[in-house]
KOLSE-64652 format. One record per residue: residue in one letter; residue number from 1; x, y, z of N, C-alpha, C in turn. Coordinates in steps of 0.05 Angstrom, whole numbers, padded with zeros to 5 digits. Each point is the difference from the previous one (the first is absolute). Example, Ala and Ser with C-alpha at 12.3 -4.5 7.8 and 13.67 -1.06 7.14 Angstrom:
! KOLSE-64652
<pt gukol="a" loba="1" n_xx="00264" n_yy="-00114" n_zz="00156" ca_xx="-00018" ca_yy="00024" ca_zz="00000" c_xx="00018" c_yy="00024" c_zz="00000"/>
<pt gukol="s" loba="2" n_xx="-00007" n_yy="00021" n_zz="-00014" ca_xx="00016" ca_yy="00024" ca_zz="00001" c_xx="-00015" c_yy="00022" c_zz="00014"/>
This chain:
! KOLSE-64652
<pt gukol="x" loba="1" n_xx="00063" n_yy="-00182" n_zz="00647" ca_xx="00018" ca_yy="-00007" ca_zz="-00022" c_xx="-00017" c_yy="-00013" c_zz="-00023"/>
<pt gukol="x" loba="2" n_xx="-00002" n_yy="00008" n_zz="-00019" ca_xx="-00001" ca_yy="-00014" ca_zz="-00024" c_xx="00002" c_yy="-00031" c_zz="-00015"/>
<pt gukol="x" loba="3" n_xx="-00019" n_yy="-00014" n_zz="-00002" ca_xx="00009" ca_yy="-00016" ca_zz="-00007" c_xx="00002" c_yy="-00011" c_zz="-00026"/>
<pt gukol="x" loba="4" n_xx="00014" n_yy="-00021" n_zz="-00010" ca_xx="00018" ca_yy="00004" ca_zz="-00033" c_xx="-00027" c_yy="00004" c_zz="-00018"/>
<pt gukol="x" loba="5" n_xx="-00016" n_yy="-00012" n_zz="00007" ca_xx="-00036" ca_yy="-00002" ca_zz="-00021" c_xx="-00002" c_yy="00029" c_zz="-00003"/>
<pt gukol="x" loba="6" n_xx="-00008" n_yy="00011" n_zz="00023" ca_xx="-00008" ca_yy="00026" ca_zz="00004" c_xx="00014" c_yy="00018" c_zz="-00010"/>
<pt gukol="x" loba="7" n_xx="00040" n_yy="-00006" n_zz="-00006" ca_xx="00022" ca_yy="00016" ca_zz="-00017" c_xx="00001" c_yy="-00009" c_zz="-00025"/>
<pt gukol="x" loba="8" n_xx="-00007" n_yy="-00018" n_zz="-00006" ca_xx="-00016" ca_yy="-00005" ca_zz="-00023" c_xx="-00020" c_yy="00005" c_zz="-00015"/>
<pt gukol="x" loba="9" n_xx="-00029" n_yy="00006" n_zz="00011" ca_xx="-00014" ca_yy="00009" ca_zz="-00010" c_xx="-00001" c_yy="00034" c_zz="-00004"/>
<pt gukol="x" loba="10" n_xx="00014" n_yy="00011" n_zz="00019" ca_xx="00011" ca_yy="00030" ca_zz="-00005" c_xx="00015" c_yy="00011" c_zz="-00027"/>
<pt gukol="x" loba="11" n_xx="00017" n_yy="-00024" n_zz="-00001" ca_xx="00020" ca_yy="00001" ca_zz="-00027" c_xx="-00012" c_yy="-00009" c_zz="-00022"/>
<pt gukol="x" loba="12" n_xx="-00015" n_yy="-00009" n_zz="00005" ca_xx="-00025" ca_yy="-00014" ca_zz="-00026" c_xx="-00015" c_yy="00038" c_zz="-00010"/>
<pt gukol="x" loba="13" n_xx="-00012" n_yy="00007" n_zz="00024" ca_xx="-00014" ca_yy="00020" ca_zz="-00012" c_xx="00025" c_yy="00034" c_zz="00001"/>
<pt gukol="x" loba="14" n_xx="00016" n_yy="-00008" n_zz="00011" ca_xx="00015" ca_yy="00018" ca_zz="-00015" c_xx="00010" c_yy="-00008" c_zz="-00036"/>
<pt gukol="x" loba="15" n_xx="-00001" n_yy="-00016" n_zz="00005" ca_xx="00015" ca_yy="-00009" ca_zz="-00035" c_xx="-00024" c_yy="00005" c_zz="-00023"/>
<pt gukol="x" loba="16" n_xx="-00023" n_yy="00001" n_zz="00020" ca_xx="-00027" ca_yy="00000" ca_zz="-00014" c_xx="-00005" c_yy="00039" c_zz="-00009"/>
<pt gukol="x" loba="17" n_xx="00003" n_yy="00011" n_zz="00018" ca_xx="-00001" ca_yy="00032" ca_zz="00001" c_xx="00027" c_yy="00005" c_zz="-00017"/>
<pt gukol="x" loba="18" n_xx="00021" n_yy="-00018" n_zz="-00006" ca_xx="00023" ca_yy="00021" ca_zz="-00012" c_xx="00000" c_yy="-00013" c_zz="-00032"/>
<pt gukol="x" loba="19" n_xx="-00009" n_yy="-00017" n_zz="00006" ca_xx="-00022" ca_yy="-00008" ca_zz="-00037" c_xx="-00014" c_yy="00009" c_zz="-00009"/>
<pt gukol="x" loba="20" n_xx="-00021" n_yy="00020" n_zz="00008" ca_xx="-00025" ca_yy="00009" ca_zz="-00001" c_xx="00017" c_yy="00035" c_zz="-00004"/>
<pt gukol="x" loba="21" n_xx="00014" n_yy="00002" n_zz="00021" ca_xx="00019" ca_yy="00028" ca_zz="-00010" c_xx="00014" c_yy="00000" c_zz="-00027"/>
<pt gukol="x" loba="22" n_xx="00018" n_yy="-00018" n_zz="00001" ca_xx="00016" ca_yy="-00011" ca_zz="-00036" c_xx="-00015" c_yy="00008" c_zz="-00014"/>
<pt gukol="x" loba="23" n_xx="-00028" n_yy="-00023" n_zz="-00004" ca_xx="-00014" ca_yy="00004" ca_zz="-00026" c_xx="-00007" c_yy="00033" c_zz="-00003"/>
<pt gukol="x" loba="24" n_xx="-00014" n_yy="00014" n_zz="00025" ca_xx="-00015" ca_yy="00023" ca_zz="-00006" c_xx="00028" c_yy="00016" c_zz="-00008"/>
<pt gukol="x" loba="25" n_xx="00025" n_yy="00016" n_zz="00010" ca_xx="00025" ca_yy="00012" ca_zz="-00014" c_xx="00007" c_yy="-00008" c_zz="-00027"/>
<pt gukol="x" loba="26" n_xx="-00005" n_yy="-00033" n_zz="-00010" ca_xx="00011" ca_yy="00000" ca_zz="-00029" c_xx="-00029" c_yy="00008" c_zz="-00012"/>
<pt gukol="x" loba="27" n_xx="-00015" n_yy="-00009" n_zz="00005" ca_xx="-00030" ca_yy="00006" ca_zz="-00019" c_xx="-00001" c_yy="00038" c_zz="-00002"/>
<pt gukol="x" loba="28" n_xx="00019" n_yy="00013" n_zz="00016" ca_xx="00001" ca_yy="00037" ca_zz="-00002" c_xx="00020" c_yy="00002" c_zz="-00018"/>
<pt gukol="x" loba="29" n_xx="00029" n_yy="-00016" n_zz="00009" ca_xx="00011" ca_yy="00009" ca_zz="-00016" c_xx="00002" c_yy="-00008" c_zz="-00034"/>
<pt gukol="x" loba="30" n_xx="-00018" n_yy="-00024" n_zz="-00010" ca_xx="-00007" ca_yy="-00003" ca_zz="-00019" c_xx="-00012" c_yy="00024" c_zz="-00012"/>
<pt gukol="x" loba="31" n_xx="-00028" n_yy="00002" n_zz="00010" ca_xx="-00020" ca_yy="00028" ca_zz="00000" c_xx="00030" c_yy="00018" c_zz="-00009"/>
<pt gukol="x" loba="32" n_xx="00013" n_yy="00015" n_zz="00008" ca_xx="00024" ca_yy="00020" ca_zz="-00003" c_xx="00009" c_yy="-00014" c_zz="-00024"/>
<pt gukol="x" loba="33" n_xx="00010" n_yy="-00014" n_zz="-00006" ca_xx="00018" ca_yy="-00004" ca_zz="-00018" c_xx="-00016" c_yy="-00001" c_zz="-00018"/>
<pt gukol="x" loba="34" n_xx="-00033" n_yy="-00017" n_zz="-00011" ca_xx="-00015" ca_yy="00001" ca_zz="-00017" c_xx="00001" c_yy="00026" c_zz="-00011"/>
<pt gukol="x" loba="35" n_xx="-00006" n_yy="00019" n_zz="00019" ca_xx="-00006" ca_yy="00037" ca_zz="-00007" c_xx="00021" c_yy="-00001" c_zz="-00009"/>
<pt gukol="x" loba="36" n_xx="00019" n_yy="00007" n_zz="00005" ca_xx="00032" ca_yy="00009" ca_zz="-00008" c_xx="00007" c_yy="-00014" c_zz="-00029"/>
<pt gukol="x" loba="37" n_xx="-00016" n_yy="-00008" n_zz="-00007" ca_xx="00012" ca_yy="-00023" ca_zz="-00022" c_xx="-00027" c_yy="00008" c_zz="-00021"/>
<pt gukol="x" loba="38" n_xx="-00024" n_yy="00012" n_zz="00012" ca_xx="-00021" ca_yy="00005" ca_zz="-00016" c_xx="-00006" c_yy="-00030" c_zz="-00016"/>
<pt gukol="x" loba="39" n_xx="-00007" n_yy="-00023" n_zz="00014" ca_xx="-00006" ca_yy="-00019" ca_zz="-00012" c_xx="-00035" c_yy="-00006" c_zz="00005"/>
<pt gukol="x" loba="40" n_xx="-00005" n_yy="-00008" n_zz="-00025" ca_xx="-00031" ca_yy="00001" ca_zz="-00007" c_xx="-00008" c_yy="-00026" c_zz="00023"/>
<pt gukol="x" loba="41" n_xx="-00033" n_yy="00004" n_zz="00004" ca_xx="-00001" ca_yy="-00022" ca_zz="00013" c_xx="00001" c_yy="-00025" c_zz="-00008"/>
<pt gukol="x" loba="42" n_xx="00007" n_yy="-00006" n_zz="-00033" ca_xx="00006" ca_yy="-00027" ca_zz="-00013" c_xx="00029" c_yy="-00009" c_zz="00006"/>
<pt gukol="x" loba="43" n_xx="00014" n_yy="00018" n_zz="00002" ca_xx="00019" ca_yy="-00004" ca_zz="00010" c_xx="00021" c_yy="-00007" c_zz="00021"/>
<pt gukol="x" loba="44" n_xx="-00015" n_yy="00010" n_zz="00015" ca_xx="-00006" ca_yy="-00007" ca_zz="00032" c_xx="-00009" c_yy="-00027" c_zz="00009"/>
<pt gukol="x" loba="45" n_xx="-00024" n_yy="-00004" n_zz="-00025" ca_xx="-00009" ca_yy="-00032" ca_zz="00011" c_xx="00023" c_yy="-00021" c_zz="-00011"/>
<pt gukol="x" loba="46" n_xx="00012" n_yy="00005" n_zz="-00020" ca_xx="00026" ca_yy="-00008" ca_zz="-00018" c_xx="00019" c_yy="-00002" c_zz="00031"/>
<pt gukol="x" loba="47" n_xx="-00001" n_yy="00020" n_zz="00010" ca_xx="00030" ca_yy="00006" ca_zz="00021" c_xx="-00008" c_yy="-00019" c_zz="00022"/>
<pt gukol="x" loba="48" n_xx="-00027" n_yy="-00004" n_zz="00012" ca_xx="-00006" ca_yy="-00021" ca_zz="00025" c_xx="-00002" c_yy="-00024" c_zz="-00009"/>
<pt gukol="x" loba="49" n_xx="-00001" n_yy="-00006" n_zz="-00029" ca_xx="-00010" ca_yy="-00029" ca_zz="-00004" c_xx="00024" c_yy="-00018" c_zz="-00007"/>
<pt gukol="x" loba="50" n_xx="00024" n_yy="00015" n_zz="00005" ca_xx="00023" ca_yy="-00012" ca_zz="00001" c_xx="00018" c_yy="00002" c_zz="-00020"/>
């Protein structure tokens, strides 16, 4: 049986892998939308810098 540290530190690095998933799917679908939109790369830096 598992104990709570050990179900804890599991849930730590799952939360860690589905963060690391998030970022990489929005950082594509940005990439997509950038193309689709034909925005220059000045514009782009305009679009990440908030």
């Amino acid at each position: 049986m598992h104990t709570l540290r050990d179900r804890i530190l599991a849930l730590d690095s799952e939360i860690t892998t589905l963060d690391q998933t998030i970022a990489e799917r929005e950082s594509s679908l940005n990439a997509t939308i950038y193309r689709l939109y034909h925005l220059t790369p000045e514009e782009i830096a305009m679009m990440e810098s908030g």
